[in-house]
N, C-alpha and C positions, 0 to 999 in steps of 0.2 A: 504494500500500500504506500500511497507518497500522498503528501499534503500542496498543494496549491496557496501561492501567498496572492491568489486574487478574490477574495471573498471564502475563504477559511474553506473551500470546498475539497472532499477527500474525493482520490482517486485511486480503483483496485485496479491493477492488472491483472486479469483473468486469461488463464491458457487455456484454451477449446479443447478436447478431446473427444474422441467416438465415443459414441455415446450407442449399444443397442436396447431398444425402445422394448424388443420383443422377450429380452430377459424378464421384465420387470411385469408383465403379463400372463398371468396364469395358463397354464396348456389349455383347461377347460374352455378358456374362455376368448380364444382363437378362431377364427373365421379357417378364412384360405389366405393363405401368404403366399410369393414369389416363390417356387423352387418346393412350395407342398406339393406332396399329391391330398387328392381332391378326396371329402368325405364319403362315404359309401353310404349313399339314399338309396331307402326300398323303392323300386323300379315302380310301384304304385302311387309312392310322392309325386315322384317326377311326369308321369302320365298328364299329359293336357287335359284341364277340364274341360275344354269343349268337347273331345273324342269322348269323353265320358258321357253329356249327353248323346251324342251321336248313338253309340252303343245304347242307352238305356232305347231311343226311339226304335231304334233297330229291334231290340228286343219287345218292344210292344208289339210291333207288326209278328214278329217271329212268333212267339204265344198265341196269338191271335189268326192266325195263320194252321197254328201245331195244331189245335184242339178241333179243327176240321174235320179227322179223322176218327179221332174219340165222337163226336159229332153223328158223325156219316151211324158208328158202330152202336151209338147211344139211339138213336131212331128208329134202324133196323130193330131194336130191343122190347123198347117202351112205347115207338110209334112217334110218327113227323109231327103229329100232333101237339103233343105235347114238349118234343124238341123244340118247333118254334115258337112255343108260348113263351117257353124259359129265355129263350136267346131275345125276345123282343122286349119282354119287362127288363132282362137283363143291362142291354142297350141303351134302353130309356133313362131307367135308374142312375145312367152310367153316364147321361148327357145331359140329365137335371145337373148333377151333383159335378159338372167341370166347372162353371162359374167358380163356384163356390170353391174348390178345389186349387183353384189356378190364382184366388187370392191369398190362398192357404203358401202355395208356394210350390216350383216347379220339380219337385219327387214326387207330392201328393197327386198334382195335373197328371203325370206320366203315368203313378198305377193306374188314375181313374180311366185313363184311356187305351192303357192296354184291358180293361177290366166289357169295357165295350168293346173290344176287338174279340175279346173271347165270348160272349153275348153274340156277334156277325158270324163266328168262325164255325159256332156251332147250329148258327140259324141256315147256310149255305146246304151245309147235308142235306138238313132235313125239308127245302124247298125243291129238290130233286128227289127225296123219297115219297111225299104226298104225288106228285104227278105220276109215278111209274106205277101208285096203288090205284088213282083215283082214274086216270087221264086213256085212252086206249091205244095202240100203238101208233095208228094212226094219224092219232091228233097230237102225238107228243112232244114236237117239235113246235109246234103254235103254241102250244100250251107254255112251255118253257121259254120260249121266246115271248109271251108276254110277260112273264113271273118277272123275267130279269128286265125287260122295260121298265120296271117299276123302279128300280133305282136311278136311269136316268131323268126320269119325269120325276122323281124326288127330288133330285139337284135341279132342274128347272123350275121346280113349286118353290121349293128353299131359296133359289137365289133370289127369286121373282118377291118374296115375301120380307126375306133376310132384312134390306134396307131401308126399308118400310120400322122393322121394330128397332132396330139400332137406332137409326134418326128417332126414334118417336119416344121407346122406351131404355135404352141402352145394349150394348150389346150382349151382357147375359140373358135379356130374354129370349133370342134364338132359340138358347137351350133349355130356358123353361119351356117355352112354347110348342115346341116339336117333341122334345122329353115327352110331355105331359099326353099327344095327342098316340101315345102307344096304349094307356090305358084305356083309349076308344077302343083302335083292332085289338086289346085284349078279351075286352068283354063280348066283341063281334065276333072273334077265333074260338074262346071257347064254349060259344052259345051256338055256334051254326057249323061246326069243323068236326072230322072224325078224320084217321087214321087210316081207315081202308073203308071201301064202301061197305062191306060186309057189318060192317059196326052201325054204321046210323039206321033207324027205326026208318026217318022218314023219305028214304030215299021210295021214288017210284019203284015198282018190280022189273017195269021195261025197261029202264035205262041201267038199271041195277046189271040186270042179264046182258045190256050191250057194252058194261065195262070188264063184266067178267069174260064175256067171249071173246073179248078182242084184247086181252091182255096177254101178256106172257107170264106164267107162274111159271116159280122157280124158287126153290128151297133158298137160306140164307148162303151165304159164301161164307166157310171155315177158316179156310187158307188162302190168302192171297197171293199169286203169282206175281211176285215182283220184277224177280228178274225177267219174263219171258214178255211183260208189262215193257219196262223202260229199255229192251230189245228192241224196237217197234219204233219204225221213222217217223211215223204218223204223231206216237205219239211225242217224240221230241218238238216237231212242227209245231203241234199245239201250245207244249211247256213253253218254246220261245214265243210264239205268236202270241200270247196270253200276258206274259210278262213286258213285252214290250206296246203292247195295247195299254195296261194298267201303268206303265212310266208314263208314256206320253200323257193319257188321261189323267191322271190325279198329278202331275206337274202343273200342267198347264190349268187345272181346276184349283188348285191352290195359288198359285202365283203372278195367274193371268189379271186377277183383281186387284190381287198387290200392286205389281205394275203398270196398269192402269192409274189408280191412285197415285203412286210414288213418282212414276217418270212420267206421265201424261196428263196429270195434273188434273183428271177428271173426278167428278164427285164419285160420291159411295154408291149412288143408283147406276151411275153409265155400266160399271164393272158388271154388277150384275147382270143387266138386258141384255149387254153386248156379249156374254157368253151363254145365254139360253141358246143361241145362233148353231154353236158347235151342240150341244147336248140336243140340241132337238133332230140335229143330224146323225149322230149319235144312235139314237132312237129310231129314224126312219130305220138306217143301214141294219 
C-alpha cells in the first residue's frame, strides 16, 4: 500500500491472478460447461410436445378405428340393433360433453373424442349387418348406398346450420344441438327397429317371405381367413382407394373453412355454403 500526499488518499497495488470460478461451485449444482459431456435425459424428456399431441390424435382415430371389428363381432352376437343404439347414445354423449371438455383442457378434449370414435367404430359394423338381415340381395346395394348418404347430407345439414348457432348462440352449441338431436333417433330406433325380420310382430307376412327368399342364409363365420383375405388385389384397391378418399375428404372438410376465414378473409357463413358445393357432389357420385 502507499499513501498519496494529495488529499490523504490510500492506494493498494493489487496483483491479478487466475482466478477458476468453477472450483468454488458445487458439482451439484453445475449446468453444462465447455469440455462437459452432456447430462443423460430420459429420451421421454427430451420428446417434442407437439409429437406428443400428434400421437395422442393419432391414437384416437387408431381406437376408434380398432373397435370396428369387436363391433362387426359384437352385432353378429346381440344383433345391429342394439349395436347401433349403443354407438349412437355413445357418440352423442361424446359431443355434448366436448364443449365442456375442451374448457376443461386439451387431454380431457382428446379422451372425449376418441370416446366418440369408438361410439362411430362400432356403429359402422352394425349398419352393414341390419341390411344383409333386413334388405334382399337385390336391393342391397341401394340400400347401402343410401345408409352411407346419410353422413354426407349430415355434413351438409351441419355446415348449412353450424353458423347460424355460432353467430347466434356461440360455438359450443353445435355440440349441444346435434348431441342432443341423437336422443330423437334413439327413441325412433328403439321403438320401430328389430335385428332380423324374423323378430318384429308387425312386419306384413308378404314382404316378410320376400326378404326371407331373397336372402342368403349363412351360418356365422368362426374363423376368418386373413391371409387368403389380404392375398386378393381387389382387395388392396379398395384399402388404398378408401384411404385416400377419407384424406382428401376430411382435409379439405376441416381446413377448407379455416382457410377461407384465415387467408380469404370471408365471414363464418361463406365457409360453410361454399362447401355444401363439394358434399353434395359427394353424395350425387
Amino acid at each position: 500500500m502507499r499513501n498519496s500526499s494529495r488529499g490523504g488518499k490510500v492506494y493498494a497495488d493489487v496483483e491479478s491472478k487466475p482466478y477458476d470460478m468453477w472450483k468454488s461451485v458445487p458439482k451439484n449444482d453445475v449446468g453444462l460447461r465447455e469440455g462437459d459431456s452432456e447430462i443423460s435425459v430420459p429420451w421421454w424428456e427430451e420428446f417434442p410436445k407437439r409429437w406428443v399431441i400428434v400421437i395422442l390424435c393419432f391414437s384416437a382415430f387408431l381406437l376408434c378405428n380398432m373397435d370396428r371389428i369387436a363391433g362387426g363381432i359384437w352385432a353378429d352376437t346381440v344383433g345391429g340393433k342394439l349395436v347401433l343404439a349403443f354407438g349412437e347414445v355413445w357418440w352423442s354423449i361424446a359431443t355434448v360433453l366436448t364443449p365442456i371438455a375442451a374448457k376443461v383442457g386439451l387431454p380431457l378434449l382428446l379422451v372425449v373424442r376418441a370416446f366418440m370414435g369408438i361410439g362411430e367404430g362400432v356403429a359402422m359394423p352394425a349398419m352393414n349387418n341390419i341390411p344383409s338381415k333386413w334388405v334382399p340381395v337385390s336391393e342391397r346395394s341401394r340400400s347401402l348406398a343410401l345408409v352411407y348418404s346419410g353422413m354426407y347430407l349430415g355434413s351438409v345439414t351441419g355446415l348449412a346450420f353450424s353458423p347460424f348457432l355460432i353467430h347466434q348462440f356461440g360455438w359450443p352449441s353445435v355440440f349441444y344441438s346435434f348431441g342432443s338431436l341423437g336422443t330423437v333417433w334413439f327413441a325412433a330406433w328403439l321403438n320401430k327397429s328389430y335385428s332380423s325380420p324374423l323378430e318384429d310382430p308387425q312386419l306384413r307376412p308378404e314382404e316378410k317371405q320376400l326378404i326371407v327368399a331373397n336372402s342368403v342364409s349363412k351360418e356365422p363365420v368362426k374363423t376368418i381367413p386373413w391371409g387368403l383375405i389380404l392375398s386378393k388385389a381387389p382387395v388392396w384397391a379398395l384399402i388404398v382407394s378408401h384411404f385416400c378418399h377419407n384424406w382428401g375428404t376430411f382435409i379439405l372438410q376441416i381446413w377448407m373453412p379455416t382457410y377461407y376465414n384465415q387467408n380469404l378473409g370471408f365471414s363464418v357463413f361463406c365457409p360453410g355454403l361454399q362447401w355444401h358445393f363439394l358434399q353434395i357432389l359427394e353424395v350425387d357420385c
